[in-house]
Each structure stands twice: as C-alpha cells, then as structure tokens.
N, CA, C and O atoms as a Maestro MAE file, in Angstrom:
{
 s_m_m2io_version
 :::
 2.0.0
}

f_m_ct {
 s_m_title
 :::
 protein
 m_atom[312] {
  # First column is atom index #
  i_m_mmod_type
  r_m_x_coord
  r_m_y_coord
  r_m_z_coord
  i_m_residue_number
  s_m_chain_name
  s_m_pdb_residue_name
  s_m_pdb_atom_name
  i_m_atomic_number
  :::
  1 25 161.211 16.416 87.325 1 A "UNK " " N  " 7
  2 3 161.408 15.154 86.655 1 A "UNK " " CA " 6
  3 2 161.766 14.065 87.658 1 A "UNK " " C  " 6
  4 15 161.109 13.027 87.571 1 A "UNK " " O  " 8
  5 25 162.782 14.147 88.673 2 A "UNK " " N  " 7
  6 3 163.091 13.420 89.522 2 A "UNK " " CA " 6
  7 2 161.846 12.767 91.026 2 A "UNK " " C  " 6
  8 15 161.813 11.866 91.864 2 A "UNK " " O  " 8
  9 25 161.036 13.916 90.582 3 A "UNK " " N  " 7
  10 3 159.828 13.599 91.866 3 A "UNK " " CA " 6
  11 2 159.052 12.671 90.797 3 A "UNK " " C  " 6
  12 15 158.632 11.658 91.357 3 A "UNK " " O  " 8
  13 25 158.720 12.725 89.345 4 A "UNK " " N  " 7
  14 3 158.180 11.870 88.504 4 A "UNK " " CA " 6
  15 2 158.675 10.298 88.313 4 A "UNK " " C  " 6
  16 15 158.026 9.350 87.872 4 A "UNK " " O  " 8
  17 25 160.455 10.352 88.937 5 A "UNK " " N  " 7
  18 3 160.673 8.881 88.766 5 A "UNK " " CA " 6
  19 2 161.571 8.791 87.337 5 A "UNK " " C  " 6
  20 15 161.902 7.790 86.703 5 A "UNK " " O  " 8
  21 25 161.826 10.163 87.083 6 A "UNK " " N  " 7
  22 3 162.984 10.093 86.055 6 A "UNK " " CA " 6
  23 2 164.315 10.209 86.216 6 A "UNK " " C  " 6
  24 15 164.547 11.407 86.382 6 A "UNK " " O  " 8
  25 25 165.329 9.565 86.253 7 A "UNK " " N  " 7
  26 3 166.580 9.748 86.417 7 A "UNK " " CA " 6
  27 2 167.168 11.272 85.538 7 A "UNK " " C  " 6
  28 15 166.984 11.541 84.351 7 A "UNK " " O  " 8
  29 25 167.853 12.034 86.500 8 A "UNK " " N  " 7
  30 3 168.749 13.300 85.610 8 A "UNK " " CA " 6
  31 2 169.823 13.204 86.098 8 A "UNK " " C  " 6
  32 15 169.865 12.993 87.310 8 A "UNK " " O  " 8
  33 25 170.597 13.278 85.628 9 A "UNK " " N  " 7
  34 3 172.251 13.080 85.212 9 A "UNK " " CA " 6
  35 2 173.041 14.308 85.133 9 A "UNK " " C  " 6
  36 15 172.622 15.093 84.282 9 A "UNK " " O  " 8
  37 25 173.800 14.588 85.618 10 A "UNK " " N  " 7
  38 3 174.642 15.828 85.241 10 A "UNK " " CA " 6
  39 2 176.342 15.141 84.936 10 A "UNK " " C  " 6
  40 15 177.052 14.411 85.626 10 A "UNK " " O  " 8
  41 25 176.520 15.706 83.722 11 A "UNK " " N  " 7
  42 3 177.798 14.984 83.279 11 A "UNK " " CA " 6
  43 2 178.367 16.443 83.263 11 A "UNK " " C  " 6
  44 15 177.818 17.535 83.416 11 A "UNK " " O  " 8
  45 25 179.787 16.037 83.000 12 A "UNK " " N  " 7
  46 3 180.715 17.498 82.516 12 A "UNK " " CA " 6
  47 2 181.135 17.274 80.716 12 A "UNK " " C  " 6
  48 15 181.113 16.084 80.404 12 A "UNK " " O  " 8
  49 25 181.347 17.840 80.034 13 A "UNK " " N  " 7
  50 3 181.864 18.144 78.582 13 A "UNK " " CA " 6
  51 2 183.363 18.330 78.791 13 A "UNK " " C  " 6
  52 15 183.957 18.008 77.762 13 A "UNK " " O  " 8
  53 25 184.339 18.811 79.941 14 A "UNK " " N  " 7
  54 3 185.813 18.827 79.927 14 A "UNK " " CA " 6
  55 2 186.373 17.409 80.042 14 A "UNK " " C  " 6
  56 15 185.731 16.394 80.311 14 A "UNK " " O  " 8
  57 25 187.397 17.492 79.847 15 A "UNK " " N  " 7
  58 3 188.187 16.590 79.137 15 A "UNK " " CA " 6
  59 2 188.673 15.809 80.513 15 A "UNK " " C  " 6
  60 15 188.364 14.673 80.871 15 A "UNK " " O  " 8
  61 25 189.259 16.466 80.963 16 A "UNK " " N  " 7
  62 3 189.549 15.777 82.634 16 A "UNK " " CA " 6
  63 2 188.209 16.510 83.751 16 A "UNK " " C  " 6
  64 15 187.316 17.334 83.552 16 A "UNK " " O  " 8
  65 25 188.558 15.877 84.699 17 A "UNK " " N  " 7
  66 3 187.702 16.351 85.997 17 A "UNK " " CA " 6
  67 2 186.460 15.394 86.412 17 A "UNK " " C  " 6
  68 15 186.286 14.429 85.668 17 A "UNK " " O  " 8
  69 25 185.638 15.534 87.431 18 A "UNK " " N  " 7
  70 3 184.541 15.076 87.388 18 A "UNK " " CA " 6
  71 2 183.337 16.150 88.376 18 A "UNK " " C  " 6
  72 15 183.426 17.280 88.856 18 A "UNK " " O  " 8
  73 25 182.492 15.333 88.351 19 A "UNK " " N  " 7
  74 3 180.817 16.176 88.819 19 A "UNK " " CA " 6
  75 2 180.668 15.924 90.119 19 A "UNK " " C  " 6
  76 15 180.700 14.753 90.497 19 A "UNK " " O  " 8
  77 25 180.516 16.762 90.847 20 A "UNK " " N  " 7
  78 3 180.231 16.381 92.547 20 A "UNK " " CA " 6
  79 2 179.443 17.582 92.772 20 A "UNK " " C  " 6
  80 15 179.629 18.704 92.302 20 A "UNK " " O  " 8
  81 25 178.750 17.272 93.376 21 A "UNK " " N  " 7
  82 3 177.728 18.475 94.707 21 A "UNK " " CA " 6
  83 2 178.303 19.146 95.618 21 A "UNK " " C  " 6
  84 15 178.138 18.896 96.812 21 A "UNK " " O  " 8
  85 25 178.982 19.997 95.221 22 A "UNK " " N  " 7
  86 3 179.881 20.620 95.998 22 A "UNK " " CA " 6
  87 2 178.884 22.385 96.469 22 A "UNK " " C  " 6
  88 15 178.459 22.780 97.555 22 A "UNK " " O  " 8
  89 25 178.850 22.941 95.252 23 A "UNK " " N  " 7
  90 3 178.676 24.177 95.904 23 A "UNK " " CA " 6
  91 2 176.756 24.166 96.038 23 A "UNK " " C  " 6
  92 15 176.069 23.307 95.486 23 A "UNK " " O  " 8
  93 25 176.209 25.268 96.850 24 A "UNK " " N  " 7
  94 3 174.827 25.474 97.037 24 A "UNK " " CA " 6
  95 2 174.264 26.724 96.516 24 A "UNK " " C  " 6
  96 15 174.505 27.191 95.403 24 A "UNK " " O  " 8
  97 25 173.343 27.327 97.584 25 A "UNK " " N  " 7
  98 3 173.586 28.736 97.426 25 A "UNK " " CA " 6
  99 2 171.804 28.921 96.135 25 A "UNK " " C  " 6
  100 15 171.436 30.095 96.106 25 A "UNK " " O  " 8
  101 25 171.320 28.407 95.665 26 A "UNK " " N  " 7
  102 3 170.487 28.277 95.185 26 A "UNK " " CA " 6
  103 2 170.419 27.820 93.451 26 A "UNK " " C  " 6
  104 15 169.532 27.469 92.673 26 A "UNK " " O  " 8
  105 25 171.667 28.018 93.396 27 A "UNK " " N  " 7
  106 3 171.380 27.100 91.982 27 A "UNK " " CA " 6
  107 2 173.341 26.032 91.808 27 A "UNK " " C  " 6
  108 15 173.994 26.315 90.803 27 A "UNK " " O  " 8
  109 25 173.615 25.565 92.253 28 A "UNK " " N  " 7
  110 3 174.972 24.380 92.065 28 A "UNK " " CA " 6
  111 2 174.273 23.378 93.240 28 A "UNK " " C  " 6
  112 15 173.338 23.340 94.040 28 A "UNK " " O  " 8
  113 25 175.408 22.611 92.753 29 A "UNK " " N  " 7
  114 3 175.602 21.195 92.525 29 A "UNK " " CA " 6
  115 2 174.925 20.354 93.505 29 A "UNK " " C  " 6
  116 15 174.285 19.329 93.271 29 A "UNK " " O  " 8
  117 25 175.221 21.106 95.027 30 A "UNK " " N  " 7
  118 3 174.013 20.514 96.082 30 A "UNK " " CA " 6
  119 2 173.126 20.777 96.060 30 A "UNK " " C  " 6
  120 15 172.399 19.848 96.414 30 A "UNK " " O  " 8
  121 25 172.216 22.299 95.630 31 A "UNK " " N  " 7
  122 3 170.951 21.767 95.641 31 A "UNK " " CA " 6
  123 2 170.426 20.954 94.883 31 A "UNK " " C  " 6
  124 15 169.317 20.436 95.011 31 A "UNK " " O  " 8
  125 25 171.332 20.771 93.905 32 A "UNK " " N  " 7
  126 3 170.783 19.947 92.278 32 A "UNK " " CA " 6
  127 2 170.587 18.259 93.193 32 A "UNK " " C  " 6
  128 15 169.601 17.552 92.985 32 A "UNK " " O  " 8
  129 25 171.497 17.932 93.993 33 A "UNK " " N  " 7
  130 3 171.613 17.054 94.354 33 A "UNK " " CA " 6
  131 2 170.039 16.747 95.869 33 A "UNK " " C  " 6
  132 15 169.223 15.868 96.147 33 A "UNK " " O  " 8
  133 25 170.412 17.999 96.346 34 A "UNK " " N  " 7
  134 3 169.310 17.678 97.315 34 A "UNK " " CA " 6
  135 2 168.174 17.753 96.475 34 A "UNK " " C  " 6
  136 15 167.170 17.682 97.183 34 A "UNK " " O  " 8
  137 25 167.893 17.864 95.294 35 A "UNK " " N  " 7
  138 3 166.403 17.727 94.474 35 A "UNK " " CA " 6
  139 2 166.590 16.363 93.819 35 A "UNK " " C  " 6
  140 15 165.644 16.025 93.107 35 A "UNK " " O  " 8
  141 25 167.454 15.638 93.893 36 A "UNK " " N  " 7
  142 3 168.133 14.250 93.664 36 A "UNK " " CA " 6
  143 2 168.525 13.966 91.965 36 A "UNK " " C  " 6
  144 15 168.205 13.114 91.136 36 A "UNK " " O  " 8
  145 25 169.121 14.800 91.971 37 A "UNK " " N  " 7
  146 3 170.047 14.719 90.904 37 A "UNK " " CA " 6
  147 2 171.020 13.577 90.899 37 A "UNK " " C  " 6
  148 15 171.425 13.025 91.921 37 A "UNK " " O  " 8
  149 25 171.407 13.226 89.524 38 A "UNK " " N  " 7
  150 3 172.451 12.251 90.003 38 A "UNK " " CA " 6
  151 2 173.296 13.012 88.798 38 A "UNK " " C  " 6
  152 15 172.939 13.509 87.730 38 A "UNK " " O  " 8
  153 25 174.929 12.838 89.637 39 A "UNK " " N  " 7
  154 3 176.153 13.713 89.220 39 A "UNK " " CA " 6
  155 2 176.988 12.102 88.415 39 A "UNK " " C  " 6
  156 15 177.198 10.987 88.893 39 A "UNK " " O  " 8
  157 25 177.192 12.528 87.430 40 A "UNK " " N  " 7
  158 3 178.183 11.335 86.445 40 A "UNK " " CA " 6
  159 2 179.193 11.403 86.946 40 A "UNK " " C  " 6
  160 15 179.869 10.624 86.275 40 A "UNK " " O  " 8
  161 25 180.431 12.198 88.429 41 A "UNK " " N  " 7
  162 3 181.196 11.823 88.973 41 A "UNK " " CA " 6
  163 2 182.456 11.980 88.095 41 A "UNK " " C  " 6
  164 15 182.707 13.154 87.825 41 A "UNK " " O  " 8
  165 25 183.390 10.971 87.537 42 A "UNK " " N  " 7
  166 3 184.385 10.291 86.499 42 A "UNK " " CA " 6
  167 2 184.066 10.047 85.336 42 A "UNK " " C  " 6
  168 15 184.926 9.855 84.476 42 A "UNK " " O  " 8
  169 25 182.737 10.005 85.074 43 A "UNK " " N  " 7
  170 3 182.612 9.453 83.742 43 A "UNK " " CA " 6
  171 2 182.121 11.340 83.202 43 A "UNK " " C  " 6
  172 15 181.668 12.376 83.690 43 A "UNK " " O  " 8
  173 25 182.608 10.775 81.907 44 A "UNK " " N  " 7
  174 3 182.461 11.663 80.797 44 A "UNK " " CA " 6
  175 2 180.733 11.778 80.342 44 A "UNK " " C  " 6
  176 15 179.952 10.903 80.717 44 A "UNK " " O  " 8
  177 25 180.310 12.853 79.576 45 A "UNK " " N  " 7
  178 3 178.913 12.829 78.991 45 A "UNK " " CA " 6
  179 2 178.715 12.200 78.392 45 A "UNK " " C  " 6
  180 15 177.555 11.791 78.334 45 A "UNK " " O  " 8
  181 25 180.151 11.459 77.153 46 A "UNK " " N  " 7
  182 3 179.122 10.118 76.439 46 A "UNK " " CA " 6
  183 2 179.316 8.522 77.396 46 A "UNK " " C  " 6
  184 15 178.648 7.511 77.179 46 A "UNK " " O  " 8
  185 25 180.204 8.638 78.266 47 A "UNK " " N  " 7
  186 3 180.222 7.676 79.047 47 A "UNK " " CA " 6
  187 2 179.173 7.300 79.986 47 A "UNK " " C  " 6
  188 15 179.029 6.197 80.512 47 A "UNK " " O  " 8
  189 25 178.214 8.698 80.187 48 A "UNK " " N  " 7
  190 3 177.141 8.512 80.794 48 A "UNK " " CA " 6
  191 2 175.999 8.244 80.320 48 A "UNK " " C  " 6
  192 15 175.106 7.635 80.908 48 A "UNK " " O  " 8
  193 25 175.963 8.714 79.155 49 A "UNK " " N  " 7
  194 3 174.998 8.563 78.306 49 A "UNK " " CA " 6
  195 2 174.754 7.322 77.791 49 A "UNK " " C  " 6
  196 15 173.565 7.005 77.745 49 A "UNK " " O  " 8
  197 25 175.682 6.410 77.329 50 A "UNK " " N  " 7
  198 3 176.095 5.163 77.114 50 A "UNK " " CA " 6
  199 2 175.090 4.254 78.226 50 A "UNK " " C  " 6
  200 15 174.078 3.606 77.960 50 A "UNK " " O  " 8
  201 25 175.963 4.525 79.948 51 A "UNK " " N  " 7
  202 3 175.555 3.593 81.019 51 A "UNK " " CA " 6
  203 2 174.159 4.057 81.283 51 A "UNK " " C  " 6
  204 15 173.528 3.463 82.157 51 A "UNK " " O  " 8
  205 25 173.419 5.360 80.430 52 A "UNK " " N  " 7
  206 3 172.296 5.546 81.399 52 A "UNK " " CA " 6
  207 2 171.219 4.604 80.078 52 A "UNK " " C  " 6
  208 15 170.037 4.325 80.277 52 A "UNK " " O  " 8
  209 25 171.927 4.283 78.894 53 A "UNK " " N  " 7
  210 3 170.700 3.930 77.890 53 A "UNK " " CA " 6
  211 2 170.865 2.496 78.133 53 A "UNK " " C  " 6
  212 15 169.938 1.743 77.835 53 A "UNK " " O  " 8
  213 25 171.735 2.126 78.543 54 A "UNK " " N  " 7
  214 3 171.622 0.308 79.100 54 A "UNK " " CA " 6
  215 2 171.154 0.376 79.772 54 A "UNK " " C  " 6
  216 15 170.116 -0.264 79.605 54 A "UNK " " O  " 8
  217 25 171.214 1.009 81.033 55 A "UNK " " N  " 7
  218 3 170.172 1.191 82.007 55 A "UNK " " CA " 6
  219 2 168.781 0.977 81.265 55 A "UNK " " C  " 6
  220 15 168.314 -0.124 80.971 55 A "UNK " " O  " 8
  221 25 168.115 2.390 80.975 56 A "UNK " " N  " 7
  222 3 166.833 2.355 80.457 56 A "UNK " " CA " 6
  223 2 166.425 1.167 79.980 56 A "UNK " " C  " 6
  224 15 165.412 0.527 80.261 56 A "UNK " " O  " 8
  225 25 167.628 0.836 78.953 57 A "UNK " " N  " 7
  226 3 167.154 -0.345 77.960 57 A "UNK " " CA " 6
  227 2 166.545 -1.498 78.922 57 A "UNK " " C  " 6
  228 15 165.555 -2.212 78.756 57 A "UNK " " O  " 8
  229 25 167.446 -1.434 79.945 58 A "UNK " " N  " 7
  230 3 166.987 -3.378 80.582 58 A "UNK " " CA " 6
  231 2 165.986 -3.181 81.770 58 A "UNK " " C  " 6
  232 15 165.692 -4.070 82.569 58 A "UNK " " O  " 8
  233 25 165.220 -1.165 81.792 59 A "UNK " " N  " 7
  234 3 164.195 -1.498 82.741 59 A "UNK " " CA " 6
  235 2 164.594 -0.751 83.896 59 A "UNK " " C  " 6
  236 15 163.756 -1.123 84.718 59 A "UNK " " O  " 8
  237 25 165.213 -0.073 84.382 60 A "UNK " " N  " 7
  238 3 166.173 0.278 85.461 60 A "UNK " " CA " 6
  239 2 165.285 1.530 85.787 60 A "UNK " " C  " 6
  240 15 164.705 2.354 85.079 60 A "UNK " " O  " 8
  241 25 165.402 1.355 87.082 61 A "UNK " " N  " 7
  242 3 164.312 2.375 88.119 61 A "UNK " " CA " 6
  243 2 165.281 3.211 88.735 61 A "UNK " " C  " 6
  244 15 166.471 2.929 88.875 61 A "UNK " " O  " 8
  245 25 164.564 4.525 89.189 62 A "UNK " " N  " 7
  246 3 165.783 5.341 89.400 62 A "UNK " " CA " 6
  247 2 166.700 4.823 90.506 62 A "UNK " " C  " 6
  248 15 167.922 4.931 90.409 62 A "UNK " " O  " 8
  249 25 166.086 4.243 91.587 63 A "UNK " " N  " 7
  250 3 167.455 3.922 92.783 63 A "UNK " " CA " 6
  251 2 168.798 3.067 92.039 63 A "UNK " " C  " 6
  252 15 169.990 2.949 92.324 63 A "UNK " " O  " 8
  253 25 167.840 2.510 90.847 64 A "UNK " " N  " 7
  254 3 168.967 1.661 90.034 64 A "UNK " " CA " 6
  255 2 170.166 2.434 89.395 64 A "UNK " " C  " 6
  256 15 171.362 2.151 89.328 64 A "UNK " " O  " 8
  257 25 169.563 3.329 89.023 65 A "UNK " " N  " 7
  258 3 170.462 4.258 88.316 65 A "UNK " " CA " 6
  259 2 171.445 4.846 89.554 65 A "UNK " " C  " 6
  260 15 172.663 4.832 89.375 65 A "UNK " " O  " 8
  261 25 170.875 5.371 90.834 66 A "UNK " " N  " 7
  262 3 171.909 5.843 91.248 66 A "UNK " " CA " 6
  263 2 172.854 5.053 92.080 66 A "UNK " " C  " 6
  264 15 173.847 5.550 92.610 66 A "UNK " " O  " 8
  265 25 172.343 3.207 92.221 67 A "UNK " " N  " 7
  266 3 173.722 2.547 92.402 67 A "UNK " " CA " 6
  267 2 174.173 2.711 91.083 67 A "UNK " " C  " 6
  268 15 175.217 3.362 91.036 67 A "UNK " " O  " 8
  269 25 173.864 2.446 90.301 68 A "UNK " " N  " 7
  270 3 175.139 1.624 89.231 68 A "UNK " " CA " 6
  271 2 175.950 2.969 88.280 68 A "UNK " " C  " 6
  272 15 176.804 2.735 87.425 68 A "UNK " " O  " 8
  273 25 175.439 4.462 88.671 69 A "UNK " " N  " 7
  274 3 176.202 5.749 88.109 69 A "UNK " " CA " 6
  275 2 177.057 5.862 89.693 69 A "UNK " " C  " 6
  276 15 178.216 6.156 89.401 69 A "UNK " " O  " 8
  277 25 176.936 5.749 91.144 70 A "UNK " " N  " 7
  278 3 177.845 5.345 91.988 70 A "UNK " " CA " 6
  279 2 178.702 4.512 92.132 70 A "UNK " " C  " 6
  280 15 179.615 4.912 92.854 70 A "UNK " " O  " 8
  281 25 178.815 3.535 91.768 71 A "UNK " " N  " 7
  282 3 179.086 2.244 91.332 71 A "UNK " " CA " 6
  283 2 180.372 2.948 90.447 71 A "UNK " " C  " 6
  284 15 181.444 3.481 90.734 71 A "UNK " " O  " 8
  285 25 179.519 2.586 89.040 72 A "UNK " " N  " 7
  286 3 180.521 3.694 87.508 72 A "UNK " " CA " 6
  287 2 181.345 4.713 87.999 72 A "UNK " " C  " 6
  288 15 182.569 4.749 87.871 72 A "UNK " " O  " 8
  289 25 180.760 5.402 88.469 73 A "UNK " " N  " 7
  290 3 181.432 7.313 88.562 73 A "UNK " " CA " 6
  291 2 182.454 7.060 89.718 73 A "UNK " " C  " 6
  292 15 182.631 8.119 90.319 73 A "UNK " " O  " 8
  293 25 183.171 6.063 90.231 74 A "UNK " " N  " 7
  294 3 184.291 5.929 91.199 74 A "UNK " " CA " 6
  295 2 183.659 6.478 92.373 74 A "UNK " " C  " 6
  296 15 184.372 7.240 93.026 74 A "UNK " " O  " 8
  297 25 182.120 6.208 92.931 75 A "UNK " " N  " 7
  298 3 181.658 6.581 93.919 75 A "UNK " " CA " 6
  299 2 181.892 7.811 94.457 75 A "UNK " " C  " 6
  300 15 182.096 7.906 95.667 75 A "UNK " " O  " 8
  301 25 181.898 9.103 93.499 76 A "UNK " " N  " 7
  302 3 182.154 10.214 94.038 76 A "UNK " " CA " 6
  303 2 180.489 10.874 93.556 76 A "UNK " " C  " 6
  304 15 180.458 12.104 93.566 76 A "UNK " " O  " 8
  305 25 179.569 10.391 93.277 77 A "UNK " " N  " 7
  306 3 178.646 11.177 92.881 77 A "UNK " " CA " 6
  307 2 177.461 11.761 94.159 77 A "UNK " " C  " 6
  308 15 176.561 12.564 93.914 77 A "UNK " " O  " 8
  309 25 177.693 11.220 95.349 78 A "UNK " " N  " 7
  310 3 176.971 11.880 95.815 78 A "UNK " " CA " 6
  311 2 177.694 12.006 97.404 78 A "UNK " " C  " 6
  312 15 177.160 12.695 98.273 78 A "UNK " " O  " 8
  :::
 }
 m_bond[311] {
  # First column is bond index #
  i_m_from
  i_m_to
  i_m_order
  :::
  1 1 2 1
  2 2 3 1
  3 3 4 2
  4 3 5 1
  5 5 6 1
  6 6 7 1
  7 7 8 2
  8 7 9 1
  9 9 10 1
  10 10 11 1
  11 11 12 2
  12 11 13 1
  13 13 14 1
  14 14 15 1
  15 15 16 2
  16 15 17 1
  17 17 18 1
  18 18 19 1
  19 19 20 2
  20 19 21 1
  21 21 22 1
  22 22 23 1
  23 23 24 2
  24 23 25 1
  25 25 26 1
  26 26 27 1
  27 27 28 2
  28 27 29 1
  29 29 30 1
  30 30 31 1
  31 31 32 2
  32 31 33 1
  33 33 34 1
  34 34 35 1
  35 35 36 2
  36 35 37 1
  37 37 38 1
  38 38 39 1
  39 39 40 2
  40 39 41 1
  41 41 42 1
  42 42 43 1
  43 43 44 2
  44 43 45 1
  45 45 46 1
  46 46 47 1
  47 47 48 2
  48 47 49 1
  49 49 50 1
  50 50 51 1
  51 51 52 2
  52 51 53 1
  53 53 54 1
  54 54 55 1
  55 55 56 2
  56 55 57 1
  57 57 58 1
  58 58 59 1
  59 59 60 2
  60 59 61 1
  61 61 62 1
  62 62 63 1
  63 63 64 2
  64 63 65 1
  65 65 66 1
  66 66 67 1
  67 67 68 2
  68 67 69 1
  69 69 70 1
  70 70 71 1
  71 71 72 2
  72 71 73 1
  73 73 74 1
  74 74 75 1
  75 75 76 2
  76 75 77 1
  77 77 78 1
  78 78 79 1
  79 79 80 2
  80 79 81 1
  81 81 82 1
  82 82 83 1
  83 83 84 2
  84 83 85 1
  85 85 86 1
  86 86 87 1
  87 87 88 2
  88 87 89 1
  89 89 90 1
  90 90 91 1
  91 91 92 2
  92 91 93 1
  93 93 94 1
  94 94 95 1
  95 95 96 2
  96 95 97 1
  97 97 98 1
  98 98 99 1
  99 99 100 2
  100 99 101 1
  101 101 102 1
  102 102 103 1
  103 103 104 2
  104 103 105 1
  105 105 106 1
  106 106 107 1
  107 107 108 2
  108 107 109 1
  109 109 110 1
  110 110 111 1
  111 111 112 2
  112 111 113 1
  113 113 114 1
  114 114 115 1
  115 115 116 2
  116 115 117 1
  117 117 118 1
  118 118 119 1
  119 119 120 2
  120 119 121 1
  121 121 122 1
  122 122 123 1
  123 123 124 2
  124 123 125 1
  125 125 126 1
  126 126 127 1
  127 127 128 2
  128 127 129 1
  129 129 130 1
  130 130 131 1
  131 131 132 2
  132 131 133 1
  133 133 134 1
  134 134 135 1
  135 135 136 2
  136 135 137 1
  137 137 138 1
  138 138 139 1
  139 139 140 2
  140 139 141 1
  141 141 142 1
  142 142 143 1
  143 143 144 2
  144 143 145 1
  145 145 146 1
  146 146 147 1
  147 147 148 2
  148 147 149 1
  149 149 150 1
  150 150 151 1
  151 151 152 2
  152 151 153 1
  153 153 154 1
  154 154 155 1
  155 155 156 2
  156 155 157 1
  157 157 158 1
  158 158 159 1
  159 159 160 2
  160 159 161 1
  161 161 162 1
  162 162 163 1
  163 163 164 2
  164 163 165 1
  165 165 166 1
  166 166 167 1
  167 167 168 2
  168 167 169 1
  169 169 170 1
  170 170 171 1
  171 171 172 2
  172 171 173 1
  173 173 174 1
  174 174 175 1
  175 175 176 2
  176 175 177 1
  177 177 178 1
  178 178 179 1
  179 179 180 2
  180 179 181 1
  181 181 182 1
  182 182 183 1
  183 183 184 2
  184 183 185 1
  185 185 186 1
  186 186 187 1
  187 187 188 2
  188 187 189 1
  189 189 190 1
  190 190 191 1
  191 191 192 2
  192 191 193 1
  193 193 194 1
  194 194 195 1
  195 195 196 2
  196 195 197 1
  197 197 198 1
  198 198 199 1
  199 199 200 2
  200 199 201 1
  201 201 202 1
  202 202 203 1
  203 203 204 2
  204 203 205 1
  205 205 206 1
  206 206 207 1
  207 207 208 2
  208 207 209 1
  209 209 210 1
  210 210 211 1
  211 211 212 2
  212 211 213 1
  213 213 214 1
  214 214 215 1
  215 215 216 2
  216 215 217 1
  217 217 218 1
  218 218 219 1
  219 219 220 2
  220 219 221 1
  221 221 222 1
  222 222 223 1
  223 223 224 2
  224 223 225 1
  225 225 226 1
  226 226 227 1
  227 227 228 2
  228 227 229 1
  229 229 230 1
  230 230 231 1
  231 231 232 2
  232 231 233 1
  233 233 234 1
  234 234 235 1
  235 235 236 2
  236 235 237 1
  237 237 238 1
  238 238 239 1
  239 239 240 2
  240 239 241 1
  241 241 242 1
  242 242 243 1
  243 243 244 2
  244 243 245 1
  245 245 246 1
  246 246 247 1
  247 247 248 2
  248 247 249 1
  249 249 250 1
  250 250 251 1
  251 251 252 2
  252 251 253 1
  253 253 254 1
  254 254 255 1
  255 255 256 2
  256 255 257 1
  257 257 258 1
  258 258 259 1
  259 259 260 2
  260 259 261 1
  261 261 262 1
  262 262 263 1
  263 263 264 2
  264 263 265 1
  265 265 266 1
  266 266 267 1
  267 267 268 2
  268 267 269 1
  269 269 270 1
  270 270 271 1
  271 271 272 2
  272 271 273 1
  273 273 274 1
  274 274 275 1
  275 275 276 2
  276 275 277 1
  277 277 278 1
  278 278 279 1
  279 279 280 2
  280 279 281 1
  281 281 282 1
  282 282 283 1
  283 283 284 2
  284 283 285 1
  285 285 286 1
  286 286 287 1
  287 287 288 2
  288 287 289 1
  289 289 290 1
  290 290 291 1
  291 291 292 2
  292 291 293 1
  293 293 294 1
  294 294 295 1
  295 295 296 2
  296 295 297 1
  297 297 298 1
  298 298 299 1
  299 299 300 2
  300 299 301 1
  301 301 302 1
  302 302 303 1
  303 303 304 2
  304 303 305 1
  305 305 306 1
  306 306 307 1
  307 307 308 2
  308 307 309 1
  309 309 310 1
  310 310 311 1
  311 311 312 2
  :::
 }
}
C-alpha cells in the first residue's frame, strides 16, 4: 500500500503509551517502518484516525501525512 502512495498508520488501542519502531527481526515496528509505515507515536487510534481523515479530506499526499502525524504524535514516530 505504501509503495502505491497510501498512507498506513499504526496506532495503539491502550490507554497510555505510544507507537515507535523499536523492535525488528522480521515482523515489529522497524521493519514496518523501513517499508514506511507511519507510527501514530502519542496519539491514540481515534486521535489518529480523526488527523488522518482531515488529512485525506483536504488532499494530503503521503509525505504530508508523515509531517503532520510527526508534527501530532510529539515527533516520536519515526
């Protein structure tokens, strides 16, 4: 999806914490990232979901998405 020019998002469902590319190994968070994933960081799943449909809505290309979910997510997403 991401070689197509689609933004993917990985949010968390817990209550505290956030999403980073931390582990590898063939399936976590860095390779997700080296296939260019983008990690929601701080924000929550509907918090992401929220910033990614304004996004869409006003047109937003993926580099867009991954300033403004870097930006959002307290710059821990990648």
């Amino acid at each position: 999806m991401v070689e197509n020019g689609i933004p993917v998002i990985i949010a968390s469902r817990c209550h505290e914490g956030r999403t980073r590319p931390i582990y590898g190994g063939g399936s976590g968070g860095k390779d997700l990232a080296d296939a260019g994933v983008i990690f929601s960081g701080d924000l929550s799943g509907l918090k992401a979901r929220i910033l990614a449909s304004v996004l869409l809505g006003r047109g937003a290309g993926l580099e867009d998405f991954r300033r403004e979910f870097e930006s959002a997510a307290g710059g821990h997403s990648g």
